[in-house]
BAFI-3210 file (N, C-alpha, C; in Angstrom, 3 decimals, decimal comma, padded with zeros to 6 digits):
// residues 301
n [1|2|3|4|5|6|7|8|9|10|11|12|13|14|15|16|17|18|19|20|21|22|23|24|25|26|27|28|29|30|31|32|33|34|35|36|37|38|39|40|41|42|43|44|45|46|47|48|49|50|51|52|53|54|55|56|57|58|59|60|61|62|63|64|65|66|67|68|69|70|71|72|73|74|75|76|77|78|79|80|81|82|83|84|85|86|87|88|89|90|91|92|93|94|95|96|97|98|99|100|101|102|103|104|105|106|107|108|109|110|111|112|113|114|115|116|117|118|119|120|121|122|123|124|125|126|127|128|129|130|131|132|133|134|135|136|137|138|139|140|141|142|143|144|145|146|147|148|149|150|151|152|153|154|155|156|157|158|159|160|161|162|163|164|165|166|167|168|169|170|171|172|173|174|175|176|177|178|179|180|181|182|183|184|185|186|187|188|189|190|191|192|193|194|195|196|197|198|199|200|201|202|203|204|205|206|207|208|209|210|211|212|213|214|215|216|217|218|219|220|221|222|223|224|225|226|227|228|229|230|231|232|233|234|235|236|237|238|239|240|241|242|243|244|245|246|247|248|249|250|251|252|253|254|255|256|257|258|259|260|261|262|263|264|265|266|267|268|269|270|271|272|273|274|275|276|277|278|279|280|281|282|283|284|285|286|287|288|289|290|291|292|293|294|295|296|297|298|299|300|301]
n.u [-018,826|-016,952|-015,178|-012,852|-010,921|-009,396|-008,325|-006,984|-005,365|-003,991|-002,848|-001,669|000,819|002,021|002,486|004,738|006,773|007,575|008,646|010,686|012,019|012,870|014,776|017,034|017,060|018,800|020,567|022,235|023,631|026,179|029,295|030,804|029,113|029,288|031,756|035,339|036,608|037,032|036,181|038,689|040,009|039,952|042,631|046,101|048,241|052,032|052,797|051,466|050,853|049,770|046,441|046,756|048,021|051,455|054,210|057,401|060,943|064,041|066,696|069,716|071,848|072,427|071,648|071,715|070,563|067,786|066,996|067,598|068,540|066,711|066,342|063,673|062,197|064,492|064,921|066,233|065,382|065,421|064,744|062,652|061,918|058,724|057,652|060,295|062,874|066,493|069,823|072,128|074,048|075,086|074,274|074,939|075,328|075,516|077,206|078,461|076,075|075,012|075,323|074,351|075,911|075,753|072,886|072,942|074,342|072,572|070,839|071,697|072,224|069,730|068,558|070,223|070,942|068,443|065,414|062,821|059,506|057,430|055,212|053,014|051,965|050,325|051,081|053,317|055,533|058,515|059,877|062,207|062,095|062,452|060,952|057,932|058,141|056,570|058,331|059,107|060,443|060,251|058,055|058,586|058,217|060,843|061,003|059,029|060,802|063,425|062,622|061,742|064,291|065,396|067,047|066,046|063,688|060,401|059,010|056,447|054,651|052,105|050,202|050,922|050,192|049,848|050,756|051,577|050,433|051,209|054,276|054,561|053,968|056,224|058,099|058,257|058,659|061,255|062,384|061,402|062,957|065,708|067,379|069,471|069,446|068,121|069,703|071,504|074,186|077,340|080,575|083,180|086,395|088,953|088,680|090,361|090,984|088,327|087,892|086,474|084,791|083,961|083,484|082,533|083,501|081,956|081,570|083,842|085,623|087,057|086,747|085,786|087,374|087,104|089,589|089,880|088,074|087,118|087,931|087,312|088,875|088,415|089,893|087,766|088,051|090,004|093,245|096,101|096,230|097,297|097,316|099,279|098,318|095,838|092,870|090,917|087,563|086,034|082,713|080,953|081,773|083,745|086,241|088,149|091,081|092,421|095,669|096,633|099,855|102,223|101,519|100,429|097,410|096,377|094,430|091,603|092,540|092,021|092,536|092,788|092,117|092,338|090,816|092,790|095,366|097,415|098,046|099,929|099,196|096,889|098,008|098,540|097,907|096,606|094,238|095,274|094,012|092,433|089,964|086,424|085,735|083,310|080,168|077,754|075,241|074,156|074,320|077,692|079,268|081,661|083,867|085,806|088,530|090,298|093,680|093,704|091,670|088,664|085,476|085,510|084,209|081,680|080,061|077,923|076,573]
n.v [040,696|040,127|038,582|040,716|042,104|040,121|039,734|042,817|041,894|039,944|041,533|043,498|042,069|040,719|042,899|043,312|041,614|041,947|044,015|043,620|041,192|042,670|044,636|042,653|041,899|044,081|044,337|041,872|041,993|041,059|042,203|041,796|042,692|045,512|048,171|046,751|049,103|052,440|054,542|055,570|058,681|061,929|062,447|062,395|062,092|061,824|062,066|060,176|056,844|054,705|053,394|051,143|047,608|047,133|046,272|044,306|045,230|044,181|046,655|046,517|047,795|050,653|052,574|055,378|058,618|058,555|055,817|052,433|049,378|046,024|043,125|041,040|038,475|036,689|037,614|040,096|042,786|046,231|049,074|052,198|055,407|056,685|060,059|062,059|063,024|063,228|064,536|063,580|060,973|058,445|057,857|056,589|058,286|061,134|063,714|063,586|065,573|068,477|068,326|065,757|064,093|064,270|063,874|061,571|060,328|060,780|059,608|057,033|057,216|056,814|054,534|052,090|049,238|048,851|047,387|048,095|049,173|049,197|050,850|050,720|052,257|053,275|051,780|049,237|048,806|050,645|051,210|050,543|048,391|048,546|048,403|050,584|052,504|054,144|054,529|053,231|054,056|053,228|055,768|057,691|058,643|058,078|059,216|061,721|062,433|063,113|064,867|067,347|067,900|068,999|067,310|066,273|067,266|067,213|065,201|064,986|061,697|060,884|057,430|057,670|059,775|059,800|060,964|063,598|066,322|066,884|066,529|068,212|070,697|070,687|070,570|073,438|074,648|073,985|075,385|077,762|077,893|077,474|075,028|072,743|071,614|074,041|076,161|079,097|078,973|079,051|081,283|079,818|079,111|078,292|075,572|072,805|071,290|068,840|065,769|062,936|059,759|058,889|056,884|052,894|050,720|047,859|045,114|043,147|041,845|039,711|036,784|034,903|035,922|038,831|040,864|043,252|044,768|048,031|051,300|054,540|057,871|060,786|064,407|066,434|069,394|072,394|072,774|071,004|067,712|065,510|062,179|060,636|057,993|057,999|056,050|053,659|051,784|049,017|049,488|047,310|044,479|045,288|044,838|044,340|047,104|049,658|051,547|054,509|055,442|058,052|060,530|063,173|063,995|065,876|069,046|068,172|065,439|062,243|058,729|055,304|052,562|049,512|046,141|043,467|044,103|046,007|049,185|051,724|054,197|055,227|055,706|053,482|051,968|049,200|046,517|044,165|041,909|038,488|038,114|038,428|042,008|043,943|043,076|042,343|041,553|042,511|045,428|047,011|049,373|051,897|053,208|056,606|057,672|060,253|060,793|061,626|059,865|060,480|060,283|061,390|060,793|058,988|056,045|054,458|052,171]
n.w [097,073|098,741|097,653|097,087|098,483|097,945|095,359|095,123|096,769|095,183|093,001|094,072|095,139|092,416|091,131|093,444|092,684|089,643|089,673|091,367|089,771|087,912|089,350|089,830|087,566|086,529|088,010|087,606|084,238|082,619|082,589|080,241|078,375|078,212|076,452|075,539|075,563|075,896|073,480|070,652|070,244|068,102|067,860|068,229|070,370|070,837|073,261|074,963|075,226|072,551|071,844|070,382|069,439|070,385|068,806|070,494|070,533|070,121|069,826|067,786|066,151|065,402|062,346|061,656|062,035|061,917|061,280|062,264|063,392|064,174|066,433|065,789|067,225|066,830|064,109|062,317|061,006|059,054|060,552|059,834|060,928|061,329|059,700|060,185|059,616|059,350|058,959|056,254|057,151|056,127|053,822|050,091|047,951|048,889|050,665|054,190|056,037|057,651|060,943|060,848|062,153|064,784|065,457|064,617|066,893|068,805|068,481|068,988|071,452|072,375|071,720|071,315|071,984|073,441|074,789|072,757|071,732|068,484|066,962|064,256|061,559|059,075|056,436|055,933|054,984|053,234|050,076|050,029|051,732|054,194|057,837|058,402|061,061|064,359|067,468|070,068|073,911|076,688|078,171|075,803|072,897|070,272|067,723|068,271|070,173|068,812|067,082|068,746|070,118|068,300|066,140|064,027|061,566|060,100|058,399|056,370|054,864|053,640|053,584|056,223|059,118|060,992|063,697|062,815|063,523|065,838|065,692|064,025|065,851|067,767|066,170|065,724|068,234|068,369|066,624|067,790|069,936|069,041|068,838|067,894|064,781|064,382|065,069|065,643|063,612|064,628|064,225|062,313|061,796|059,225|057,434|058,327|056,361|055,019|055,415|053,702|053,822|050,105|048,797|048,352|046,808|046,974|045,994|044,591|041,946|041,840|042,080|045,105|047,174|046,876|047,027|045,006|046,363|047,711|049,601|049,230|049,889|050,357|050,075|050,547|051,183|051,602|052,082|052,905|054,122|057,025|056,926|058,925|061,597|061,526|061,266|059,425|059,329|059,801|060,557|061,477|062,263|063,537|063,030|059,681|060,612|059,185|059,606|058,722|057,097|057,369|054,871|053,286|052,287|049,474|048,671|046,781|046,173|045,821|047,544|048,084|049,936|049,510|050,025|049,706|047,907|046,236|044,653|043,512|042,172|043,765|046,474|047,252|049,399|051,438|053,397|053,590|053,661|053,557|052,616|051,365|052,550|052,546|052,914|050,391|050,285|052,873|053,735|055,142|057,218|056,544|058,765|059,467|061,527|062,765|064,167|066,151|067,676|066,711|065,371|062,130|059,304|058,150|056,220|054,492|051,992]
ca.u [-017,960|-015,626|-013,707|-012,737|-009,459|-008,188|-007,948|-006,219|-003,759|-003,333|-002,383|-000,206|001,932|002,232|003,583|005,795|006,952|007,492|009,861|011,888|012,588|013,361|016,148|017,714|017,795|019,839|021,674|023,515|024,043|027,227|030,350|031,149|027,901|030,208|032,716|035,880|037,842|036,720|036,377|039,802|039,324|040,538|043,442|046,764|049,712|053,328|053,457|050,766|050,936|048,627|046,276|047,275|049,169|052,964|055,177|058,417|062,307|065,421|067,727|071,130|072,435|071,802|072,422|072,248|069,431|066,412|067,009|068,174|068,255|066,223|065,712|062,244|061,970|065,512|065,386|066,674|065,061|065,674|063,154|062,966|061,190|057,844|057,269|061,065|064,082|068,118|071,011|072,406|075,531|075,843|073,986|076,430|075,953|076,375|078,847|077,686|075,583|075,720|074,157|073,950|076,395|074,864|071,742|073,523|074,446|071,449|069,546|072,695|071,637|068,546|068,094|071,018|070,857|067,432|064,253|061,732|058,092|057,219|053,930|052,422|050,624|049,400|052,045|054,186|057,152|058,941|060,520|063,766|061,970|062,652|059,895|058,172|057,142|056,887|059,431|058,931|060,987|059,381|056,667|059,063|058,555|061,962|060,254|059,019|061,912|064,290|062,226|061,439|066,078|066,184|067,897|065,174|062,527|058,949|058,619|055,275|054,384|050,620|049,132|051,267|050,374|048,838|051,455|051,371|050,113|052,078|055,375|054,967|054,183|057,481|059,617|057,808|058,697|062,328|062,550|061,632|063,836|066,951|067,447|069,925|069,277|067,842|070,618|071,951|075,827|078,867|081,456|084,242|088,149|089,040|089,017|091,899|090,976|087,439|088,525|085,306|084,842|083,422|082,769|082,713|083,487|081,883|081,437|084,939|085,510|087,359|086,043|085,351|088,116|086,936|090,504|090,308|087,096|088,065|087,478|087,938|088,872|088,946|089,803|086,950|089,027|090,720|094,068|096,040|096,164|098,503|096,737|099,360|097,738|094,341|091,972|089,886|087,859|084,504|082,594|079,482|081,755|084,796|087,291|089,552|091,323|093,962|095,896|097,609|101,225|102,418|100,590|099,547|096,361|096,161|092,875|090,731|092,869|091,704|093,204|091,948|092,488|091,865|090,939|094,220|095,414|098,149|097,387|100,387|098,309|095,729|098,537|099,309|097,431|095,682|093,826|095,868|092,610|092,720|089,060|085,994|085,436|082,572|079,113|076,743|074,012|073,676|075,542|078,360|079,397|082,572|084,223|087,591|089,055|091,651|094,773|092,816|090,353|087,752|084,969|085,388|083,259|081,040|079,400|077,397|076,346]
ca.v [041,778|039,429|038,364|041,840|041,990|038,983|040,286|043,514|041,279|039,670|042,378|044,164|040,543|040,794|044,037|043,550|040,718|042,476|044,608|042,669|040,680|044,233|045,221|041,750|041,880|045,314|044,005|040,618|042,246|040,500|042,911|041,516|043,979|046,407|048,302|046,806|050,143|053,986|054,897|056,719|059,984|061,751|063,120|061,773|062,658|061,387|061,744|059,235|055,356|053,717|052,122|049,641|046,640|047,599|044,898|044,515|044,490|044,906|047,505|045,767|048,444|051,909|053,106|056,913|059,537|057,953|054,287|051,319|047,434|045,235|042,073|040,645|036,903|036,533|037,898|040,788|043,931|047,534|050,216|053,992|056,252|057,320|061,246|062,604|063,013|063,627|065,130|062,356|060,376|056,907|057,699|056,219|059,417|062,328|063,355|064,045|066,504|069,513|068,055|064,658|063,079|064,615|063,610|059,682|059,976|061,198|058,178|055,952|057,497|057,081|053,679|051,323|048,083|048,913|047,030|049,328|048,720|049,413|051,131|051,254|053,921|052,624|051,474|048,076|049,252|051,773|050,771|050,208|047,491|049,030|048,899|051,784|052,599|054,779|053,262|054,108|053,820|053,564|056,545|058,135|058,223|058,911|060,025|063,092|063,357|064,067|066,591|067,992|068,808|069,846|066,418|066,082|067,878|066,743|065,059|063,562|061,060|060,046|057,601|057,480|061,209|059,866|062,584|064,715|067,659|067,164|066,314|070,200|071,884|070,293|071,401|075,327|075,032|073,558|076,493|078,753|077,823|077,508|073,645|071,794|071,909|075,761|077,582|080,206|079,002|079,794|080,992|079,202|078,649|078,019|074,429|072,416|069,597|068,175|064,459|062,432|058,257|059,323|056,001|051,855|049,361|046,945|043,682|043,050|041,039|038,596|035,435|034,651|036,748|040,009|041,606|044,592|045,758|049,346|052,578|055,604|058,704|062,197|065,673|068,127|070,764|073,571|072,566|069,426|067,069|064,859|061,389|059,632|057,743|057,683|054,603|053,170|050,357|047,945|049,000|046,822|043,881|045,786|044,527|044,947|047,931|049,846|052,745|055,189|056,302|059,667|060,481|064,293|064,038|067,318|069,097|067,259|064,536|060,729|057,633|054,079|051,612|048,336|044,375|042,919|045,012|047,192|050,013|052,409|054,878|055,424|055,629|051,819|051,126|047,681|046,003|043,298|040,995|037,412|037,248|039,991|042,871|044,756|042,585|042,178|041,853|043,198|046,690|047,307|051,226|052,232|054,610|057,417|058,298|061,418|060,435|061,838|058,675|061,211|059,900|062,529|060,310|057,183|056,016|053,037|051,933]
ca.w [097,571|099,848|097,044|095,991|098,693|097,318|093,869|095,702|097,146|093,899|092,199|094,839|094,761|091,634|091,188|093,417|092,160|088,581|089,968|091,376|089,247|087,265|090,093|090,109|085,664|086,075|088,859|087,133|083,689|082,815|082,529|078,775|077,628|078,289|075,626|075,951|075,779|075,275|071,963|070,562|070,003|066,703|068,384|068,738|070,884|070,774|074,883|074,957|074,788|072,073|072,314|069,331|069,805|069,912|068,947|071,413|069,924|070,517|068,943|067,911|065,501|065,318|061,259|061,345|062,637|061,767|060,540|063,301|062,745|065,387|066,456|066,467|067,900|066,419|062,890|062,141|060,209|059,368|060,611|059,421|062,019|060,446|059,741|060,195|058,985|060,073|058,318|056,338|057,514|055,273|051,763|049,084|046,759|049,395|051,404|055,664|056,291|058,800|062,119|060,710|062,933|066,229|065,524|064,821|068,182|069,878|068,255|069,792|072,710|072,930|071,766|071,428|072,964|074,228|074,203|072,523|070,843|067,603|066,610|062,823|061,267|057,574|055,502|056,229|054,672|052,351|048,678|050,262|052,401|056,068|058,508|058,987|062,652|065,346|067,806|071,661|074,571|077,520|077,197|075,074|071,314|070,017|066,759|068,969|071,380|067,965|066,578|069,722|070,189|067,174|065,821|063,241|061,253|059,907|056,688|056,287|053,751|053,278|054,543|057,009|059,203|062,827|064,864|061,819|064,058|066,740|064,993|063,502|067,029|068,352|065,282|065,729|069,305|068,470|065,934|068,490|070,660|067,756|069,136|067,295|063,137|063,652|065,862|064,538|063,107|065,401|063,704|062,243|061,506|057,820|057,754|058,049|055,556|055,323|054,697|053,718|052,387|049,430|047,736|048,390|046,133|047,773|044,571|043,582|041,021|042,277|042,599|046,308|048,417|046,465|047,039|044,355|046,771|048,514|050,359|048,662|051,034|049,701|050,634|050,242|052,323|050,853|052,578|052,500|055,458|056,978|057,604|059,917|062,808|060,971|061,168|058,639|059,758|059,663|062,274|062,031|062,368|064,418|062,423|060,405|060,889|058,555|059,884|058,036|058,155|057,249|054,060|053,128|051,183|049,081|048,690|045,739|045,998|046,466|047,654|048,271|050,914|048,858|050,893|049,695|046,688|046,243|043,616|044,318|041,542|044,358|047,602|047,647|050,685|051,869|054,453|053,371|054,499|053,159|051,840|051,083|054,020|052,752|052,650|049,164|050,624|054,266|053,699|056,156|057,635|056,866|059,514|059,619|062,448|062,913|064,706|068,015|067,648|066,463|064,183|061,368|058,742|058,288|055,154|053,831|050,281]
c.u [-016,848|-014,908|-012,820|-010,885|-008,535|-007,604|-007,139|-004,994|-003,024|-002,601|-001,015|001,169|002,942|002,954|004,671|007,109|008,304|008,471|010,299|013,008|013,627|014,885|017,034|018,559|019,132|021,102|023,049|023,462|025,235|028,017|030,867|029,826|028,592|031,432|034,016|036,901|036,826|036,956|037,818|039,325|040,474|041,961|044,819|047,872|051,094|053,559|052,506|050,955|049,638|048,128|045,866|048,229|050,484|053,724|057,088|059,676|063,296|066,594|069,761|071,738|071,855|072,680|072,555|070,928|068,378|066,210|067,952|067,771|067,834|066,315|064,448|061,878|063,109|065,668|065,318|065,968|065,577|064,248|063,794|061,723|060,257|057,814|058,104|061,796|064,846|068,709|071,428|074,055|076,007|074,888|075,310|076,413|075,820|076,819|078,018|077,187|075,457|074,348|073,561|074,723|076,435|073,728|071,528|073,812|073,353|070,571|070,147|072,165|070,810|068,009|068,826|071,299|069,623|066,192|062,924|060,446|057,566|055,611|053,580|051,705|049,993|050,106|052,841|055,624|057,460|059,713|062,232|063,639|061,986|060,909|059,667|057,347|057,924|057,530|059,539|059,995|060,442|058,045|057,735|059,022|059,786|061,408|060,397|060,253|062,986|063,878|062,473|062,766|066,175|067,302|067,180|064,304|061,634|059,406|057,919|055,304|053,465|050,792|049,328|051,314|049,588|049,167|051,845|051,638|050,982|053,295|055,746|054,799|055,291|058,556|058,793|058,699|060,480|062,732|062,729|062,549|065,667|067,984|067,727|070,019|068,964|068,706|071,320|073,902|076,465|080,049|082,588|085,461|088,471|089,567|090,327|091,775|089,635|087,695|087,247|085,311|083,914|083,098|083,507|082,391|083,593|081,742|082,406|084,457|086,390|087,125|086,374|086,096|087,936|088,232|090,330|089,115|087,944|087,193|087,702|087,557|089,177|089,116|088,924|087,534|089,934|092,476|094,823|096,064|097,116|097,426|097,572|098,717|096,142|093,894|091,007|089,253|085,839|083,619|081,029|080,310|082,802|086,108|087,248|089,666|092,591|094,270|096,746|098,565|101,090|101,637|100,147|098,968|096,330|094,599|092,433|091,341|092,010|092,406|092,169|092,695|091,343|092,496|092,179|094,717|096,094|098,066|098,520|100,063|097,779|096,080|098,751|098,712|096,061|095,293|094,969|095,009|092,707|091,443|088,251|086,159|083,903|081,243|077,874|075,683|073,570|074,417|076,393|078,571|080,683|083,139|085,428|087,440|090,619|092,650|094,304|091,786|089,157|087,332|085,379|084,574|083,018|079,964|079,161|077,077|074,638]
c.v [041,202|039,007|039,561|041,625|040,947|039,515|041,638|043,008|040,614|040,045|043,309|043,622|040,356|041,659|043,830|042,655|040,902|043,017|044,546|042,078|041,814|044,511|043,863|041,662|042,538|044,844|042,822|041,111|042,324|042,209|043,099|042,383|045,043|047,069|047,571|047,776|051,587|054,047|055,777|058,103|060,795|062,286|062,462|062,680|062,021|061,246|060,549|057,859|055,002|052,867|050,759|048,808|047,057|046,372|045,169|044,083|045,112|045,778|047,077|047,014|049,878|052,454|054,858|057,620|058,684|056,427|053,226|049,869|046,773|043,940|041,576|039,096|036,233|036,172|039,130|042,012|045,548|047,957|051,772|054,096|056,990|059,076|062,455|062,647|063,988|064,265|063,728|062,090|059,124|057,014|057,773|057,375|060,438|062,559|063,712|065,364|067,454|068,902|066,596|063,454|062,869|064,118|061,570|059,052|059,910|060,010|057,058|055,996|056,710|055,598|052,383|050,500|047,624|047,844|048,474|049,069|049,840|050,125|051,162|052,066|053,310|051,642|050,642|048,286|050,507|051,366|050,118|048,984|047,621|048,813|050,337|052,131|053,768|054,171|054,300|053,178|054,315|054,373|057,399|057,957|058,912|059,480|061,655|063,353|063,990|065,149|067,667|068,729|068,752|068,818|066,021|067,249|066,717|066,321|063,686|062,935|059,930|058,482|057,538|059,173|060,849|061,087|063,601|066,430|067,930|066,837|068,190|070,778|071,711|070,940|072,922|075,428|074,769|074,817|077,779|079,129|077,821|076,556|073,163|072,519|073,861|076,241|078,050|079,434|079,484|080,247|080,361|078,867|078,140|076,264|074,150|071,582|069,035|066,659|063,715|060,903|058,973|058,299|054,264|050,954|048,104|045,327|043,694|041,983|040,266|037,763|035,041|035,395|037,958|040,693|042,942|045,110|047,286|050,451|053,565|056,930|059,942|063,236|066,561|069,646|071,675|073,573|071,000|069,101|065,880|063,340|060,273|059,536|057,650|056,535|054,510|052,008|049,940|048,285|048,427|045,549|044,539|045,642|044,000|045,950|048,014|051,423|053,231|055,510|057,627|059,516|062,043|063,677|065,829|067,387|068,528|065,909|062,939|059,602|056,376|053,123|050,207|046,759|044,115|043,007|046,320|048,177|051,473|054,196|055,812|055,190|054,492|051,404|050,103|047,287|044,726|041,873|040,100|037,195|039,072|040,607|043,205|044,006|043,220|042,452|042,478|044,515|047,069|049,004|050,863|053,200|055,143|057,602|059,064|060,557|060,685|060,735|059,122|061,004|061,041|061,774|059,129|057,213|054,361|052,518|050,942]
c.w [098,437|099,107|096,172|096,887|098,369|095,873|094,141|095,726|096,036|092,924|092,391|094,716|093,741|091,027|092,094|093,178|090,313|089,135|091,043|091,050|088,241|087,867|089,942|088,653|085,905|086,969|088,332|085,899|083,169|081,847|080,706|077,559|077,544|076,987|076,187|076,457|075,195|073,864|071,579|069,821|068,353|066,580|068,919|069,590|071,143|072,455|074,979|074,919|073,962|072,766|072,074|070,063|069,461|069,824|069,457|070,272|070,445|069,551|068,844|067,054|065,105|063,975|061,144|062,345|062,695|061,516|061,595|062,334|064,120|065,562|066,729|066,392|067,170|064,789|062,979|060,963|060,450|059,388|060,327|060,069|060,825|060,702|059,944|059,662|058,864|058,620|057,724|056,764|056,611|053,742|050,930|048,291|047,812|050,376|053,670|055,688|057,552|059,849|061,945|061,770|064,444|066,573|065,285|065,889|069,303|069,777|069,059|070,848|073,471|072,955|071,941|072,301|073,443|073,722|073,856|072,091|069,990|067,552|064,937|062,685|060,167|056,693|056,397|056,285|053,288|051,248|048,803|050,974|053,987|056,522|058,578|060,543|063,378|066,863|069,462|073,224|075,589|077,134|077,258|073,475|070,776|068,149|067,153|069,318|069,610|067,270|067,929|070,073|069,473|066,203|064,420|062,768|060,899|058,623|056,569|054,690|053,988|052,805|056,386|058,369|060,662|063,634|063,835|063,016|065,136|066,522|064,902|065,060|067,301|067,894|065,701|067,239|068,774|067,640|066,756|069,335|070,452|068,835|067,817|065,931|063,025|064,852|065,113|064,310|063,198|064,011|063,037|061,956|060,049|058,273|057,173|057,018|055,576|054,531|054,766|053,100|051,686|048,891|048,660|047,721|046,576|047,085|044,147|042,497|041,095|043,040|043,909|047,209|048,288|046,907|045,825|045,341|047,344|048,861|049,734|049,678|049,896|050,238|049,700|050,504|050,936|050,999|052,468|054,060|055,394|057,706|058,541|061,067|062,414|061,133|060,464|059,118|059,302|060,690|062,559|062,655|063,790|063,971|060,713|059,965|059,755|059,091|059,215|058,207|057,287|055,327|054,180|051,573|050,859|048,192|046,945|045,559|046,612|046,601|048,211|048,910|050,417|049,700|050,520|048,378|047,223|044,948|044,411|043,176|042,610|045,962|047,658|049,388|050,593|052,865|054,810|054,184|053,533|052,339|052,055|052,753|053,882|052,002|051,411|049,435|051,762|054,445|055,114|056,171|057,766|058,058|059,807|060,720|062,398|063,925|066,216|068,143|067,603|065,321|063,125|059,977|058,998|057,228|054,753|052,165|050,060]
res [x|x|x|x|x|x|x|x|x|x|x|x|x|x|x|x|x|x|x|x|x|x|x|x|x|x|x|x|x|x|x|x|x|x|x|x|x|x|x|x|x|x|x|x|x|x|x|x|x|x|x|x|x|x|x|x|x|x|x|x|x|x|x|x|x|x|x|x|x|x|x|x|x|x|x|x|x|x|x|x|x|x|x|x|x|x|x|x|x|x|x|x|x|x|x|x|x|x|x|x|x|x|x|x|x|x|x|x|x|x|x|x|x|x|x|x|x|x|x|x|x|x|x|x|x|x|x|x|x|x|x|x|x|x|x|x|x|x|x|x|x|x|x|x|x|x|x|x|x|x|x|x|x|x|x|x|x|x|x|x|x|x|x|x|x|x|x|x|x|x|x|x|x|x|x|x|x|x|x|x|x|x|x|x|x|x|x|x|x|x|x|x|x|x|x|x|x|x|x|x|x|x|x|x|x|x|x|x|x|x|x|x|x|x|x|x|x|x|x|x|x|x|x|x|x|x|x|x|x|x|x|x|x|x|x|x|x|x|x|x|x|x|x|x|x|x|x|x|x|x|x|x|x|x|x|x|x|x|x|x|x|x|x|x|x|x|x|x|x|x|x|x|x|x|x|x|x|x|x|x|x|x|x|x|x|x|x|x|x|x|x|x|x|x|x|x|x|x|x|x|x]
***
């Protein structure tokens, strides 16, 4: 019977011993057991920051509503904004569209010059080759912000549909609000002339200075117009420039401002430029200006 409290104490020891060691396990349980990040939930939102890798660039050229050119570690790509789409301003077969050259600006705006970061949704690129991404400034996705004034609508295309849902509340709300593309249409003044580039023959056919290339300007307008003081010009590079002298264009009429080529058929005007203007492979933006230095078109090919 005297060795019974030893076997007591043996046991007590022991236990507490046991847990112990128990509180000390739970206690150093290294940090890396841990998720690294919350699970994402199935829910996206455009005010939000991912929380995918965004890759950083810089915006050197802004082409119309929806479509910019970047730099990323100093090469150069185009991106088209996933899940929207502007009025157009530079498609080679039609002519500007109503609210397309507001909504060219608002993208100027918004992004030009800027560093921004890219997001993907599914798809690499689009048949034309552009990136396609959701393209954020600061925590701004300008995706959203142009639907959201009315500078854009929705137009999804599977598999690409992450802000799908919230793309459409934005346009309902921009609708509701008759922002931009849906306000109701002021009145207006019988136009004076809608003068539009309607076409660029940008591949002459002459061997290396391409001189027959050219601009072709037309009047859509119901009226004729008087184009002295006009400017035609390059403006990805900035130059060069041809200005018009006196000159009434009458309505359906067209004329052509040809690299170094006189054609007095088609008004006889020239850049009188020594070699090509309008790039093969990297498409340049033509752009008019009225005698007030007021864009009135801009078109690419």
């Amino acid at each position: 019977m005297r060795n019974k409290p030893k076997l007591c104490s043996a046991i007590f020891v022991g236990l507490a011993l046991l847990l112990a060691s128990s509180i000390v396990a739970c206690e150093t349980t290294p940090s890396s057991a841990l998720p690294a990040q919350l699970p994402p939930t199935n829910e996206s939102s455009p005010q939000e920051q991912p929380a995918t890798a965004l890759v950083e660039a810089k915006v050197v050229r802004v082409i119309d509503g929806d479509t910019i050119e970047v730099d990323i570690e100093g090469s150069l790509y185009k991106v088209r904004y996933i899940g929207i789409d502007t009025p157009e301003t530079v498609h080679p077969q039609k002519p500007v569209e109503y609210f397309g050259k507001e909504a060219s600006e608002k993208n100027r705006e918004l992004v030009e010059g800027k560093i921004v970061r890219m997001e993907k949704d599914v798809s690499e690129a689009d048949k034309y080759g552009r990136l396609l991404r959701y393209v954020w400034v600061d925590d701004v996705m300008v995706n959203a912000e142009l639907v959201r004034l009315g500078y854009a609508q929705v137009a999804t295309y599977p598999p690409d549909v992450k802000y799908q849902d919230s793309f459409l509340q934005l346009q309902r709300e921009a609708k509701e609000a008759g922002l931009g593309l849906w306000a109701e249409p002021s009145p207006q003044a019988p136009s004076a002339g809608n003068v539009q580039i309607t076409y660029i023959f940008y591949d002459g056919l002459v061997p290396r200075v391409e001189s027959d290339e050219y601009v072709e300007i037309t009047n859509l307008g119901d009226t004729p117009k008087d184009l002295e003081g006009w400017v035609l010009k390059d403006i990805d590079e900035g130059y060069p420039s041809f200005t018009f002298p006196s000159y009434v264009l009458a309505p359906g009429e067209s004329i052509r401002v040809y690299t170094n080529e006189v054609h007095p058929e088609w008004g006889g005007f020239s850049f009188g430029y020594g070699s090509a203007i309008w790039n093969n492979k990297d498409p340049d933006i033509a752009a008019l200006y009225n005698a007030q230095g007021q864009e009135v078109s801009r078109k690419s090919y």
